[in-house]
N, C-alpha and C positions, 0 to 999 in steps of 0.2 A: 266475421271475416277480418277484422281489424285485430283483433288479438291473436289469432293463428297468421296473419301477416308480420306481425312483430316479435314473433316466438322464434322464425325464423332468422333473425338476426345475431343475435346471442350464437344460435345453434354454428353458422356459416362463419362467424367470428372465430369461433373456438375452434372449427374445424381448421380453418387456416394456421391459428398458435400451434396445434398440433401437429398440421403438415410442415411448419417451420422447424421445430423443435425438433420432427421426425430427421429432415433434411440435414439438420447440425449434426445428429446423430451419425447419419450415415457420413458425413466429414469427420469426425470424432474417429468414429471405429477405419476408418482409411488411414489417418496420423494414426493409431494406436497400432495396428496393423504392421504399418513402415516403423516405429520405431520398435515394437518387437521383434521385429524382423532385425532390425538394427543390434538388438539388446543379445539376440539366437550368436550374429555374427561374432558377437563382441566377446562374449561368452565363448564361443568356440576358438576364436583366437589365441585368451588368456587362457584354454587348457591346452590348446595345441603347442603354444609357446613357453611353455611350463615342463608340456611332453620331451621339446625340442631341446630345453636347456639343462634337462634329465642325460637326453641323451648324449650332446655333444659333451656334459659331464663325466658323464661313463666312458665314453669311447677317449678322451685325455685324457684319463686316470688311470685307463687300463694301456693303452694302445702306445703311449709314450715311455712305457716302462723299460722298453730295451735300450737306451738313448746311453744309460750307464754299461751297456754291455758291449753296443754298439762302439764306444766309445774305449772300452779294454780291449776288444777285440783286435781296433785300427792298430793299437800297440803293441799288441803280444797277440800275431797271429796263428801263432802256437800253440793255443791256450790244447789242455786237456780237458778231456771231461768231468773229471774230477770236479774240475774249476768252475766248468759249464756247473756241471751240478748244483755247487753254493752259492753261485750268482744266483741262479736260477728262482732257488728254495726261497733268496731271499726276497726276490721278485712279488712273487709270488705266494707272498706271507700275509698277508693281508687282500688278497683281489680273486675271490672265489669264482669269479666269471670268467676267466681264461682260464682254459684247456689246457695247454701247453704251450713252449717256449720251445723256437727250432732253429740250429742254426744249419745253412745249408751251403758249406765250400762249394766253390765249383758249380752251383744250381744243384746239388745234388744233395739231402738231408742226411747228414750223418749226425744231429745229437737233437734229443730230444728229452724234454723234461716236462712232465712225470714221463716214467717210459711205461709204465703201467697202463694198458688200456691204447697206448700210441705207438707199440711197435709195428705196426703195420706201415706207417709212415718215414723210417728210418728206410734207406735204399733210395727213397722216391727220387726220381731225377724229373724237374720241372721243365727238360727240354724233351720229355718224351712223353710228358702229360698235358693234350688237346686240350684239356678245360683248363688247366692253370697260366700256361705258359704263357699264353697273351698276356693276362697280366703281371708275370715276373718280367715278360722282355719291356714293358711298361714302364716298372719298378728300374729296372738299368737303365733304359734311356735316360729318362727321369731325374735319376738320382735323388728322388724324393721318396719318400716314405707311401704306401699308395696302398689303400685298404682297399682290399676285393672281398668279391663274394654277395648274396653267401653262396658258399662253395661247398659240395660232397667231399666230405672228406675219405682219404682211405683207408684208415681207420674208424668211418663210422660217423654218422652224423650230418649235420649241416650248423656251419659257422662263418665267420667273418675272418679273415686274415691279412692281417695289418705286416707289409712287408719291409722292410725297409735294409737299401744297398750297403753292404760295408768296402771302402776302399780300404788300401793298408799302404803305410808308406815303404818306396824300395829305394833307400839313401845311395847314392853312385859319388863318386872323385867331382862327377860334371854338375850334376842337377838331382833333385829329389824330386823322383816321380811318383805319382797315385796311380797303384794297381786295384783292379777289382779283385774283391775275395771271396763273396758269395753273399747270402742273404740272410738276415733275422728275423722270424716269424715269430706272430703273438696269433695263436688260433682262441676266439671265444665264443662259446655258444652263441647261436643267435637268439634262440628264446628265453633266455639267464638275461642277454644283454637288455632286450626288448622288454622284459618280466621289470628289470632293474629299474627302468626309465619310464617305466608307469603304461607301458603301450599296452598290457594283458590288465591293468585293473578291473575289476569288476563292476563298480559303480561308475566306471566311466560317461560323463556325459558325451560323448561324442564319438563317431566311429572316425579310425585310421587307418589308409593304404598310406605304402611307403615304394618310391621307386628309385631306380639309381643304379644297380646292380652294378659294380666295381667301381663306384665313386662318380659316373656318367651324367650323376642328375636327372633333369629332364630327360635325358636323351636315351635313360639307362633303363633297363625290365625293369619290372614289379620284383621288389622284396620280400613285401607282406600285406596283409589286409587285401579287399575286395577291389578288382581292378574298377569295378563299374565307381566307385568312389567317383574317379578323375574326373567322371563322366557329367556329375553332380554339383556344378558349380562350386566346388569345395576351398576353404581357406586352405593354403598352399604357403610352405615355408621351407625356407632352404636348411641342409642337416651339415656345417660346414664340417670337413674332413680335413687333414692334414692338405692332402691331394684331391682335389675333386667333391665334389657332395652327395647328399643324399636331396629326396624333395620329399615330404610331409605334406598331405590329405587331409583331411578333416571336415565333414558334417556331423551334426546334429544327431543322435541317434533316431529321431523322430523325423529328419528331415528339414528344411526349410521352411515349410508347410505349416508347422505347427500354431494352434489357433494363442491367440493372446490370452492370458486365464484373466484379465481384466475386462474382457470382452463382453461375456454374458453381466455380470456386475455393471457394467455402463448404459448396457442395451436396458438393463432392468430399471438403473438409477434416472434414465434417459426419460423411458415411457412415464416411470412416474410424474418426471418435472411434465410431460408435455399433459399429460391428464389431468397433473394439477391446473396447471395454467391455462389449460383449456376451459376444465368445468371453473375457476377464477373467473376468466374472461366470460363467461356462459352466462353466473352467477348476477356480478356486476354490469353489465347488459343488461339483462333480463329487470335487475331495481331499478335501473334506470327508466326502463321501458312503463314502469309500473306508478302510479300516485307514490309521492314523497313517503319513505320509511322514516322511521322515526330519527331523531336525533343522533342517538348512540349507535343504533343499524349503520348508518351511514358515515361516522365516525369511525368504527371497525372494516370498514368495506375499502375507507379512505386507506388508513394504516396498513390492510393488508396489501392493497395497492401498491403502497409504499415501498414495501418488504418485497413484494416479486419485482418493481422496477430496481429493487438496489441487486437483486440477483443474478434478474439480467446481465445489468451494468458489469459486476464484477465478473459472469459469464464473458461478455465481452472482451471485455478488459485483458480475460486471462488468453482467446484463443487470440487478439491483438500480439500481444508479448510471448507467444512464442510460435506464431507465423514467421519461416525462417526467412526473413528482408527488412532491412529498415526502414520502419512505418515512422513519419512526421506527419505533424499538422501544426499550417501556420495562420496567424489571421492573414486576411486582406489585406490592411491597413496599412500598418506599420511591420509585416512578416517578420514578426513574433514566435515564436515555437512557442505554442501551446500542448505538446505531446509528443514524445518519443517512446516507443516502444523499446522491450529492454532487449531484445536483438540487435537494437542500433546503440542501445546503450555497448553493448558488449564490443560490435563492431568498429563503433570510436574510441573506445576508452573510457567516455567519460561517464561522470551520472547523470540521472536524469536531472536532477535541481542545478547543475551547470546548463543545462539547456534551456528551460521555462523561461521566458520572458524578455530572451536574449534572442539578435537576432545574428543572422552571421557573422557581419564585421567586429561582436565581439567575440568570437569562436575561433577565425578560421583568420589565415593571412592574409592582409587585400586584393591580392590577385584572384585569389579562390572566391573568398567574400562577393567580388564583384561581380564573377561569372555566374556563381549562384542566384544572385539576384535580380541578373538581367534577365536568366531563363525565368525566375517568379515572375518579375513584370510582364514579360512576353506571353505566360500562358493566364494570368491573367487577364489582360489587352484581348486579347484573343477569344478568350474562353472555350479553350481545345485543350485537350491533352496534347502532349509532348514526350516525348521519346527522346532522351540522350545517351545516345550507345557508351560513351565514356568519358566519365566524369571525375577525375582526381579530385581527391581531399585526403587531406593531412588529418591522420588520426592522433590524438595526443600520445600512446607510446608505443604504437606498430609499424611507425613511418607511415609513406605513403600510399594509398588503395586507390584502386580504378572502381566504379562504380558504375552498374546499367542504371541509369532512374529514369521513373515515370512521373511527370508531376500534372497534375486537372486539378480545376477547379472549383469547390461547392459552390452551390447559389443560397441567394435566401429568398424567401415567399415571391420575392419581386422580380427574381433571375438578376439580381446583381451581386459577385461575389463577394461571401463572406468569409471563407476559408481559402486554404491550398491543400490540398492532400500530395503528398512524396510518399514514393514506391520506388526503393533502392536493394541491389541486389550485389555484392561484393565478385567481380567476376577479374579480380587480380591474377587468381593463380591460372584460371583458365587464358588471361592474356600470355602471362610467363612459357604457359605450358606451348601455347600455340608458335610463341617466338622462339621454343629451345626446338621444337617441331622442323620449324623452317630450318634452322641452325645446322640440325644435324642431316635434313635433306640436303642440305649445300654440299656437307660433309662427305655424303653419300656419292653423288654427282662427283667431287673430286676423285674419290676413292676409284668411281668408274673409268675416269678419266684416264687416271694413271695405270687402272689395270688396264687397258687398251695399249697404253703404251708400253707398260710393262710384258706384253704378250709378245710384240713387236720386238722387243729388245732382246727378251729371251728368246727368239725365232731366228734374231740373224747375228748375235752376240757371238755364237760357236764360231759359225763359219767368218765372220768378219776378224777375232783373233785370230785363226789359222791364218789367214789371207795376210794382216800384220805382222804372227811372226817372222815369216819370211825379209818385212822391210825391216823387221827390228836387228832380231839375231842374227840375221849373216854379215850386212853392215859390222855389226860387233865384232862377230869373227873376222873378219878381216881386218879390220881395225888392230886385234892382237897380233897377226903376223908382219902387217907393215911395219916400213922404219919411221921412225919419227918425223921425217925429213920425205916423206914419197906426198911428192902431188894429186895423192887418188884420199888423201885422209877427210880433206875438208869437203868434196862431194859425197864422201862415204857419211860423215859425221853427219848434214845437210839430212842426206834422207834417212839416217837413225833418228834422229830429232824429229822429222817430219810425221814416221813412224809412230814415236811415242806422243805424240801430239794426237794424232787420230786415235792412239789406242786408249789419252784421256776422255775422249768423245764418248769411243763407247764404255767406258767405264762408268759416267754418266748417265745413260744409257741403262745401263747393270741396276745400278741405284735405282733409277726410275720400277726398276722389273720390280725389285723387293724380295726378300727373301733368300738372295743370292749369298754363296758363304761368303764370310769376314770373321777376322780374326778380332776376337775381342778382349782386352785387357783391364785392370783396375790400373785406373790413370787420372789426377788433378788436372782440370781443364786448367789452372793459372800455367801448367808446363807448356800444353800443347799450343797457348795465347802467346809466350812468348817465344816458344820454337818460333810459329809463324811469324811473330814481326819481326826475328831473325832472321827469315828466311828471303834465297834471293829472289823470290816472287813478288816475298812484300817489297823489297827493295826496288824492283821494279814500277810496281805503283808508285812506290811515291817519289820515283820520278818524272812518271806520267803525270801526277799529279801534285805537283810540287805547294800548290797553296792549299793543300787540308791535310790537316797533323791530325794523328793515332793519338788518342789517351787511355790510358787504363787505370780501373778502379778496382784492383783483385782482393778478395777476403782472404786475407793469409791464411786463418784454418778451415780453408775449404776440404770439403771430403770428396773423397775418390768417387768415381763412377765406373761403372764396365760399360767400355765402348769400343768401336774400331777407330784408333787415333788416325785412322786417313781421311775415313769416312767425315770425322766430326772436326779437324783441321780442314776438310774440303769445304765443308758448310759455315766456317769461321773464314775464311775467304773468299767463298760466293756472296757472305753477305756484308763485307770490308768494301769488297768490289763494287758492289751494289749501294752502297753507301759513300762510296767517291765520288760514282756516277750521276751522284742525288742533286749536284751541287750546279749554279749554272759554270759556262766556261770563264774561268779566271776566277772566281769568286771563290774568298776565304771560307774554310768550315772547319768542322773540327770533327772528329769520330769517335766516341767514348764507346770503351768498353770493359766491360765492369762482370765480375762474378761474385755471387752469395748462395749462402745455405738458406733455406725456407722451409720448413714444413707445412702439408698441403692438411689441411681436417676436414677438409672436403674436396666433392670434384670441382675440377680445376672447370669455371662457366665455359661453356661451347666443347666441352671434351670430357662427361661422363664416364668413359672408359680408364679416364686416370686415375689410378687410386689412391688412398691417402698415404702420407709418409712423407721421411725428409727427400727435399729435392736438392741438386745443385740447378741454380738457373744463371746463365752467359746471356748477356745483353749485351746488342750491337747498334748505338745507337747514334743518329746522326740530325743536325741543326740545317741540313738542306731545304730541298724547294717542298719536301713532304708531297702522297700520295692522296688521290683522290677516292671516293668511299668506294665510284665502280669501279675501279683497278683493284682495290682492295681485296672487294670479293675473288676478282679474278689473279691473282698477285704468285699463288701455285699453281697456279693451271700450268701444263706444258706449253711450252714455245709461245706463253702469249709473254708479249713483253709491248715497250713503248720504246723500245731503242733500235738502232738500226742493225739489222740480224747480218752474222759474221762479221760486223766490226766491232760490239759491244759483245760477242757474246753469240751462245748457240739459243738461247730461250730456255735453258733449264736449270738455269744455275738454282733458281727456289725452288722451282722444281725437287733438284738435288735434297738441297736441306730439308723441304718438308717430307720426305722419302727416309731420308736418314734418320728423322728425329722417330718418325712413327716406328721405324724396325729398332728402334730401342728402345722401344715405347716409354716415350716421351709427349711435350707436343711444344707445337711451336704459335706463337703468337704474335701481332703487328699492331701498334698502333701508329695510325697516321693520320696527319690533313693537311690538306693544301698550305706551304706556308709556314707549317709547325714542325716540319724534319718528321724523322719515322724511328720508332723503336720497335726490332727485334727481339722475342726473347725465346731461348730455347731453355724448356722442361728435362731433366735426364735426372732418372731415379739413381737416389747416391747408395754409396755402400761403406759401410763401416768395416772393408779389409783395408789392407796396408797398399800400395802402391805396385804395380809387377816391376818389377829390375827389367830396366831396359836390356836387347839383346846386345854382345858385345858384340864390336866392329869388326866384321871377320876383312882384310887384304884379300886379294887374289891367291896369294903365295901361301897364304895357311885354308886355304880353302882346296886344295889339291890333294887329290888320296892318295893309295899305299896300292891301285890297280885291283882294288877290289871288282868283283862282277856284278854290273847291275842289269837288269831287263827289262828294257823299256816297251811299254804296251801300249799303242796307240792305232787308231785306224787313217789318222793322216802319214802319208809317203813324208812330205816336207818335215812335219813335227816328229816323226823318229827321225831322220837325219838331222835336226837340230838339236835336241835333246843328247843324241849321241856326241856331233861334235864339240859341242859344251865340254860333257862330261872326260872326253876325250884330250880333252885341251887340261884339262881338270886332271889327267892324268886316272883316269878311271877303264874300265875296262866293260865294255858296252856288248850288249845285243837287244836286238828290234823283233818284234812282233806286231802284224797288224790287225789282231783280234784277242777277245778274252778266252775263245778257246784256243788259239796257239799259242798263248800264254799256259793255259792249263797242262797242255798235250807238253812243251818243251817242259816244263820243270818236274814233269815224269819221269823223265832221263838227264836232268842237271840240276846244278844247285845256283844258287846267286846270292852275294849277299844283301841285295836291295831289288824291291819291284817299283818304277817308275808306272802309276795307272790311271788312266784318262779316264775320266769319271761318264762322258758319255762318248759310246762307241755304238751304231748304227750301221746297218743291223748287226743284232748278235746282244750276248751279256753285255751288261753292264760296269763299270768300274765294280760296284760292289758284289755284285753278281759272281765276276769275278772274280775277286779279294774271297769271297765264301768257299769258292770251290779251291781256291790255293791254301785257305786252310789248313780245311779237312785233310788234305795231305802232308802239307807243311804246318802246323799250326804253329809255331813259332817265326813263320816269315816274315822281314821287316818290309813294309811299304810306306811311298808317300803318294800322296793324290795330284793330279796335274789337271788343269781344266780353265777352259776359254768361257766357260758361264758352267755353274754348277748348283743345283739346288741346296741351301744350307742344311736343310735333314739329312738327306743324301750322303752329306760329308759328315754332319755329327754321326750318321748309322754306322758308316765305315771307319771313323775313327775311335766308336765302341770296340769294333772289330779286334782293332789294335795297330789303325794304320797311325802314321805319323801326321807330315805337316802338310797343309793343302798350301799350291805353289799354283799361282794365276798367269794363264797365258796372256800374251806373249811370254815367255822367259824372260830372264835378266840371269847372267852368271853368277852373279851374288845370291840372288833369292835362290837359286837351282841350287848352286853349291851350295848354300847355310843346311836349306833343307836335308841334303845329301849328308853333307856331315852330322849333322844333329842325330839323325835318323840309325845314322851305321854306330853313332856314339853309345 
């Protein structure tokens, strides 16, 4: 009985090595698992991304090729075919993936090269082909270059066609205008292209669907490949295009699924160590169990002992170092590091023989140092674990890291501690992430805020100018026929000023909506900085304000930007204003403001959406009472303000500017604190054109026609009678309508040489609506746009058309007439 009791020990020992060793195993093949799973992704990335940069190589090799044709063309709109021809030939000397080269006046193809195999295509008119047309009127909005497809062609096939708009210029006595001339097509196979860029390879590892269909991206049909791809948690990469992109698919030909090929080899390497170590442990048991072996038995028995503990160890050792958290262990004592893992090695910086033996305060800053060692004491004292949700230390050269750690700990035989065990996990970027999170929900919230208000303003923006013209322009008018000397001037004057006081309200108002048309120019913000502190508005401040002086700090070679110079002198004022009001009463300050160039290399923090490139950025900056962090937040909001409402102000002045800067996508920024004054700074993407020529000063007296006929179309009573007597005064020769169809119906049976067109008329067409169907009948008709709030596409569709200048209600005589004359010019 005694020996079958002791037989069992050995056996129950080894059984356990083996259940141990099973159990690492099954950890072993989970990490082996996730990082081939890792290795599959990674692997599919760099062919996907290899695929990608095949292809955006093909498509600029090939797709850019009319840029020289495009560019002879704008000169010599005359060109013959002949001409086409040798361009063409030479184009196309070298680039066996495009099809043919097409130019089409007029939306309509008249030359094609090769014509061999493409006359079927020559006649084609893209305003009478449903599948193209979408994307050529694209291609003109646009004005950019804007690959479609793939498209049937009618000639045959299925291709890609890269189109791109040609203006040409038409020199005049007054001004040099850019007319449209028609369009330049590169049509190239799509399976040549896809074949090109490795998408048909045969030994492919990995399958590809592509979507996007006319440059959409996401948002665009399938391409090519298996739509169920998308479906497949797939690596996904954008195909960037002139205009728009494509989006790139990618799995594994075998799937995600696929087993590790180290797998079986580990499971096998696995059983053996646990069998060893079992029948080992079985072994050495069992002699134990037994009368004394000899000498040397036992001396080998020892050694082999030896040889599986140092296996272990290094076993250990290894899944220790690369368990992805920074494993420490310090003494009791004196919290010594005795061991860092090389994760944490990687994590810090440092190596491990910088750590041994050292304990914080020779590592880390004293502040860090201390805190570190306090939590040691405490979980020591204790003898609990400890949880520190976030714990800063300075890494020697990644700067600063937040840290989740865990620190317990060891006993020894007696339960008094002899170690510390730390459990640290680097949870920096998920802080970052969670803060850029909040950031842009704040962002969001504003956004909503202002479209509310913005919905508002475009809802009562029409009828509120109608309502003002009336106090504007008759005031005016009458003001022209009195005498200098009549007693009715200065109550007339009183309510035109009253007039255009309100009609700044709602133009604020307008701002807030967003998206309203403006006119925009290339213009150095150092001109529009000093307009303004010329102006008598500023002069006005500062005699309101007599103890805080302006400074300026302007970069002489600032570069231009395209903006609307009201818009962004409005918002160089709202925020002057705002920066006088900083100050207490009586107390000296001073207002600096300062412009520079900067290029961005990245998004600009709290504003993602900005891209990179050179900026101009205007700072408006002031040494007042400075703002607190919760007004901060709130500092754009509408109508929230901390001043007293209608004597400081309506509540939108930031409003304003953060409204303006975004519709020029831009962005605006504030720092402030109680005490420390506040800087302002606005973002505005710069451009490397020349300056536009300001408009010249037209008088009243060269602003007067020759009794040409204009036709004014409007569905207000009041606004065709003001319109007309303007024009009338103007010496012009007028008729009213009050719809776009008695617009259409009258120029059946007359002529005019100008159409005045309210951009919304209810019910019934539309301004452009209307501009379409006058056309068709007139297609040389000259128009200009009129409108008390107007959506800015709206006006860009119709000024494709071939209308003129858009003119903002209320009227002004000056803006009417410029418009007018410009227009008849």
């Amino acid at each position: 009985m005694s020996t079958t009791k002791n037989a069992k020990h050995p056996t129950i020992a080894a059984l356990l090595v083996f259940c141990v060793v099973i159990i690492t195993l099954i950890g072993l093949e989970s990490l082996e698992r996730r990082r081939f799973r890792e290795t599959l992704q990674t692997r599919t990335i760099n062919s996907l991304s290899r695929i990608r940069a095949n292809l955006e190589s093909e498509i600029n090799a090939n797709f850019y090729l009319t840029r020289g044709l495009i560019a002879y063309i704008s000169t010599h709109p005359d060109m013959d075919e002949q001409m086409f021809r040798r361009l063409s030939r030479q184009i196309l000397k070298n680039h066996n993936y495009i099809r043919n080269i097409s130019l089409a006046p007029d939306n309509i193809v008249r030359f094609v090269y090769p014509l061999q195999g493409n006359t079927r295509a020559i006649g084609l008119n893209y305003k009478n082909n449903a599948e193209q047309w979408p994307a050529v009127a694209r291609v003109i909005t646009s004005r950019k270059t804007v690959i479609a497809g793939p498209v049937t062609l009618v000639q045959g096939g299925i291709a890609f066609i890269s189109r791109t708009p040609i203006f040409v210029a038409d020199d005049s006595d007054t001004q040099q205008e850019i007319e449209y001339w028609g369009l330049a097509s590169i049509v190239i196979e799509k399976d040549l292209l896809f074949k090109a860029a490795g998408i048909y390879e045969q030994n492919l590892d990995i399958r590809i669907a592509i979507k996007g269909k006319d440059g959409l991206g996401a948002e665009g049909d399938m391409i090519d490949g298996n739509p169920a791809i998308f479906q497949n948690t797939p690596v996904l990469l954008p195909v960037n295009l002139p205009e728009g992109s494509w989006l790139l698919a990618a799995v594994p030909n075998d799937g995600w699924l696929t087993p590790s090929p180290y797998l079986l080899p580990l499971r096998i390497a696995t059983l053996l160590i646990a069998s060893l170590l079992g029948f080992g442990v079985y072994v050495w048991l069992r002699r134990k169990e037994q009368d004394r072996l000899s000498i040397e038995t036992a001396w080998q028995e020892a050694k082999k002992a030896q040889i599986e503990l140092r296996q272990n160890e290094e076993f250990l050792n290894t899944v220790i170092d690369n368990i992805p958290a920074l494993i420490f262990v310090k003494d009791a004592r004196d919290l010594r590091f005795l061991r860092l893992n090389k994760t944490g090695t990687e994590m810090l910086g440092y190596a491990v023989s910088d750590f041994l033996g050292k304990n914080d305060f020779d590592l880390f800053p004293e502040s860090e140092a201390r805190f570190f060692t306090d939590k040691d004491r405490e979980v020591l004292s204790k003898g609990i674990l400890i949880d520190i949700p976030e714990e800063p230390i300075e890494t020697k050269d990644s700067g600063k890291k937040i840290l989740h750690t865990r620190k317990i700990p060891l006993f020894d035989m007696d339960g008094a501690p002899l170690y510390l065990l730390g459990i640290s996990e680097d949870i920096t970027e998920q802080l970052q992430a969670k803060a850029e999170k909040e950031h842009l929900e704040k962002q969001l919230q504003q956004a909503q805020k202002l479209e509310t208000i913005g919905k508002m303003a475009g809802g009562v923006a029409h009828d509120l100018n109608n309502i003002l013209s009336g106090i504007i322009n008759y005031p005016e008018l009458l003001l022209l026929q009195l005498p200098p000397d009549s007693p009715l001037r200065k109550p007339l004057g009183q309510i035109h000023d009253s007039g255009k006081r309100a009609a700044k309200v709602v133009a604020d108002l307008l701002t807030i909506a967003r998206g309203v048309a403006a006119v925009k120019e290339n213009i150095c913000l150092n001109t529009l900085v000093k307009g303004y502190l010329a102006s008598p508005e500023h002069q006005k401040l500062c005699s309101s304000f007599p103890h805080i002086s302006c400074e300026t700090r302007l970069e002489t070679n600032l570069l231009t930007t395209s903006c609307s110079a009201v818009h962004i002198q409005k918002c160089l004022m709202n925020l002057i204003n705002n920066g006088a009001e900083a100050f207490e009463p009586g107390v000296a300050g001073t207002i600096l403001i300062t412009s520079r160039n900067a290029e961005l290399h990245q998004p600009l923090p709290g504003f993602p959406n900005i891209a990179s490139g050179m900026y101009v950025i205007l700072t408006v900056a002031d040494n007042g009472m400075g703002i607190g962090p919760i007004d901060v937040e709130h500092i754009f909001d509408p109508f929230y303000t901390r001043k007293t409402m209608g004597r400081s102000g309506t509540g939108l002045g930031l409003t304003v500017v953060w409204s303006t800067i975004q519709d020029h996508r831009g962005a605006v920024t504030v720092e402030s604190s109680p005490g420390a004054g506040t800087v302002f700074s606005l973002y505005l993407p710069a451009t490397k054109e020349d300056p536009t020529a300001p408009p010249a000063t037209a008088t009243l007296a060269r602003l007067h026609g020759r009794g040409q006929r204009i036709l004014i179309v409007d569905d207000e009573p009041q606004q065709r009678d003001i319109a007309s007597q303007i024009l009338i005064n103007l010496e012009y020769s007028t008729e009213t309508v009050a719809s776009g169809a008695e617009a259409i119906e009258y120029l059946k049976s007359h002529t005019v040489d100008l159409v005045i067109l309210d951009m919304v008329m209810e019910p019934g067409l539309s301004g452009r609506q209307t501009y379409e169907a006058i056309l068709a009948n007139h297609p040389r008709q000259k128009a200009i746009i009129a409108s008390g709030f107007a959506d800015s596409e709206e006006v860009t569709k119709l000024q494709a058309l071939g209308a003129g200048q858009y003119v903002n209600k209320p009227y002004t005589i000056e803006e009417l007439g410029t418009a007018v004359q410009v227009a008849l010019s």
